[in-house]
C-alpha positions in Angstrom: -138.5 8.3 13.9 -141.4 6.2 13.0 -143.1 6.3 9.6 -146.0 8.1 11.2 -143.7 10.3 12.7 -141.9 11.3 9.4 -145.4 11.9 7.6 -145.7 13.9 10.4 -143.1 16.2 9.1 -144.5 17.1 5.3 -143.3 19.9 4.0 -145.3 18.9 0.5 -148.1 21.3 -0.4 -151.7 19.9 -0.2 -153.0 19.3 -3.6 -155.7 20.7 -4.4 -155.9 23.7 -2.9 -152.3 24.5 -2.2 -152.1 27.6 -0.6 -149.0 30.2 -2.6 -147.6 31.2 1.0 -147.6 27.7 1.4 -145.9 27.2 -1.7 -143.8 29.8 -1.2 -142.4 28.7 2.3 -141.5 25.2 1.0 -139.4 27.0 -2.0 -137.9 28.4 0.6 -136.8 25.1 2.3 -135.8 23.2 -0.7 -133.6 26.3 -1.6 -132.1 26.8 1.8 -131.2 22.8 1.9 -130.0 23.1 -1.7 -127.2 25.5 -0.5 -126.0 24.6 2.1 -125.3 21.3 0.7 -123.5 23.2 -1.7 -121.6 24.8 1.3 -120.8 21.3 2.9 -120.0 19.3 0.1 -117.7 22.6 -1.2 -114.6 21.9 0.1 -113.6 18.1 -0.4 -116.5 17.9 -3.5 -116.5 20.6 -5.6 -119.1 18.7 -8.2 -121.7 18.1 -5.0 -122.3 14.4 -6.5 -122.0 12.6 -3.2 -124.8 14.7 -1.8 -126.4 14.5 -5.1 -126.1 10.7 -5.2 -126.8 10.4 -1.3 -130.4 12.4 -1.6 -131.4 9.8 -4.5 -130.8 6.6 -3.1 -132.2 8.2 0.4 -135.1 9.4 -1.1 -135.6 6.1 -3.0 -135.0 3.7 0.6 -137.6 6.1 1.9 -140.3 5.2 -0.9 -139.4 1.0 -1.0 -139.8 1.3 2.9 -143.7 2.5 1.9 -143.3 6.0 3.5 -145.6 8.6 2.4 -144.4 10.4 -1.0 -143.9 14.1 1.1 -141.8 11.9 3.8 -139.6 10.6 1.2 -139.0 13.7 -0.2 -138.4 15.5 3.0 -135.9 13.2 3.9 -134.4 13.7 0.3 -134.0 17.5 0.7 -132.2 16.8 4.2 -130.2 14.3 3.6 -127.4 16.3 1.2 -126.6 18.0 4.7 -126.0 14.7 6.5 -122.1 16.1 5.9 -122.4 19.9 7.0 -120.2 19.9 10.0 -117.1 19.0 8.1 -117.1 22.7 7.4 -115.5 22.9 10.4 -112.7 20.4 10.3 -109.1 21.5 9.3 -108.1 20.5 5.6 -105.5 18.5 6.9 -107.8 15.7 8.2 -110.4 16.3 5.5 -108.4 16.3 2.8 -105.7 13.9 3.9 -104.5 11.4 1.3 -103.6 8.5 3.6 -105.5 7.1 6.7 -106.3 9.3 9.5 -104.4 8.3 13.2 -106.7 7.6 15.8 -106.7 11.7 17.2 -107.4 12.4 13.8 -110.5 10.1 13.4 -111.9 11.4 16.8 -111.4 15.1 15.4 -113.3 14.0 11.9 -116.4 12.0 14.4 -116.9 15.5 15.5 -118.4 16.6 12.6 -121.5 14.7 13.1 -121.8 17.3 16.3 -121.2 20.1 14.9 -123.5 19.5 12.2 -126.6 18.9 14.2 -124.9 22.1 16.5 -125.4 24.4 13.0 -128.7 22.9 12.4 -130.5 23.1 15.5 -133.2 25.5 16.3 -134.8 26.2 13.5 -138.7 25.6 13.2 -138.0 24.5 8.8 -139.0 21.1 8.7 -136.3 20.0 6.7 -133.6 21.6 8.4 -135.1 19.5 11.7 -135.1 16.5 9.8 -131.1 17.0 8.4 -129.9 18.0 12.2 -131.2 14.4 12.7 -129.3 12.8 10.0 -125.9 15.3 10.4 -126.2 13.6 14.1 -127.1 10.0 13.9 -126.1 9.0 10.4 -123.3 7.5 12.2 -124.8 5.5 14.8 -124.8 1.8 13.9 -127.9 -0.7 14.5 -125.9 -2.3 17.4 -124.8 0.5 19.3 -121.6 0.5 18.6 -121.6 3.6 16.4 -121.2 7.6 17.3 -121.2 10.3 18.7 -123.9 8.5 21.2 -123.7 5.0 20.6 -127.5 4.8 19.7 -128.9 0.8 18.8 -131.6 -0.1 17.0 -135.2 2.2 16.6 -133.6 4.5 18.8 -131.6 6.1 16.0 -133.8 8.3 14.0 -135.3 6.5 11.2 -134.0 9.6 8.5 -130.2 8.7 9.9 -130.6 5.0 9.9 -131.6 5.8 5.8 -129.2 7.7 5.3 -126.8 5.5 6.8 -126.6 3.1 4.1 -126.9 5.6 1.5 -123.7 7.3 2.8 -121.9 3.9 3.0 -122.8 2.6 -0.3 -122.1 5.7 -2.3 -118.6 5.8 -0.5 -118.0 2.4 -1.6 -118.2 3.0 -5.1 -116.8 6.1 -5.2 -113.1 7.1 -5.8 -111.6 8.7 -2.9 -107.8 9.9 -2.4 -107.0 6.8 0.1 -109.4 3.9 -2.4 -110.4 3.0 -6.0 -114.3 2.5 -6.3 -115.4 -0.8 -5.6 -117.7 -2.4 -8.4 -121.1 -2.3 -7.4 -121.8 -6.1 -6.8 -118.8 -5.7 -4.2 -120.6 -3.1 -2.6 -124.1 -4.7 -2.1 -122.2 -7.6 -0.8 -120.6 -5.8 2.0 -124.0 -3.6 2.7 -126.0 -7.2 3.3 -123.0 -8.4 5.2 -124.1 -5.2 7.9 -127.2 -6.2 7.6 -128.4 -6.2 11.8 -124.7 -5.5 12.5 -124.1 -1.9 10.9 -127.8 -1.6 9.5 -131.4 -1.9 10.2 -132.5 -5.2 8.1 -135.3 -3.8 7.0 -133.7 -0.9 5.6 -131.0 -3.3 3.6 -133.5 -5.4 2.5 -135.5 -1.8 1.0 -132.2 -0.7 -0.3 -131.7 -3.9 -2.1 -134.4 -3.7 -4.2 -133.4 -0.2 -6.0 -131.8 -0.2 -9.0 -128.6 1.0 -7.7 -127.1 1.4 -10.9 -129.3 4.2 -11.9 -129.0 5.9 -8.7 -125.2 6.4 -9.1 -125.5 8.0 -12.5 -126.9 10.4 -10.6 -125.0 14.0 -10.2 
């Protein structure tokens, strides 16, 4: 997705007038989002402050890249779903302690699937935009990602975001397998995938956040 592309999907209402059906309908989506990150981030984060966190930082790549304010904030309201299809894997891969074997990792890469499979069809803006990230937010810049091995501009611009603000929020996150890693550590590794794991432009956007702030976030 292009930046025209993603203004293309504004959910904002115009200002002024702003129609109250208008106003009313994008209630609607922001609520509808808000749940069912609830519902995906329920079983393995009962607080919801990975999605929390992950909707910031996405919604603040989207404004350093130069989008339009109601494309950032679009992609901010989908990105807390980027997770939804783990709904549907067993607790013993999602909430395993130790490493997953290599039938277990295949069985988790399916929630990116299933995701986009709960999302599809709908005519919500949002939810459009968040069957995009549930499916791509996995692909890597050089192909080498999943579930479809996309490369470069041919991953959705929302999942390429997204990408890097599931990563870094992971990587300074306590999880059962890992202690947080301090956040200089973090940045390190995220401009080390820089062209590799990432679209450079989009590091170099996330680099200039203040990613401090955007982790207090919950």
């Amino acid at each position: 997705m292009s930046p025209a592309s993603a203004a293309a999907l504004d959910v904002d209402c115009p200002s002024p007038p702003c129609d109250p059906l208008t106003a009313a309908a994008v209630d609607v989506q922001q609520e509808l989002a808000t749940r069912l990150a609830i519902v995906a981030e329920f079983r393995d984060d009962e607080t919801g402050a990975h999605a929390a966190r992950v909707a910031a930082i996405s919604g603040a790549i989207a404004t350093a890249l130069g989008l339009p304010e109601s494309s950032a904030r679009l992609i901010e309201l989908a990105a807390p779903l980027h997770d939804l299809g783990k709904v549907a894997i067993a607790d013993a891969i999602l909430l395993k302690q130790g490493p997953l074997s290599d039938a277990e990792r295949r069985v988790m890469e399916e929630h990116t699937t299933t995701g986009a499979r709960m999302l599809e069809g709908s005519d919500m803006p949002v939810l459009q935009v968040a069957r995009a990230i549930a499916l791509t937010h996995h692909e890597r810049w050089d192909g080498a990602g999943y579930p479809n091995r996309l490369d470069g501009p041919r991953i959705p611009l929302p999942g390429r975001i997204v990408a890097i603000a599931d990563v870094f929020d992971a990587l300074t996150s306590d999880r059962p397998y890992k202690r947080a890693w301090p956040v200089a550590d973090a940045l390190a590794e995220i401009r080390s995938l820089r062209g590799s794991h990432f679209d450079p432009v989009i590091v170099a956007a996330f680099l200039r956040l203040d990613h401090r702030a955007l982790l207090r976030v919950s």
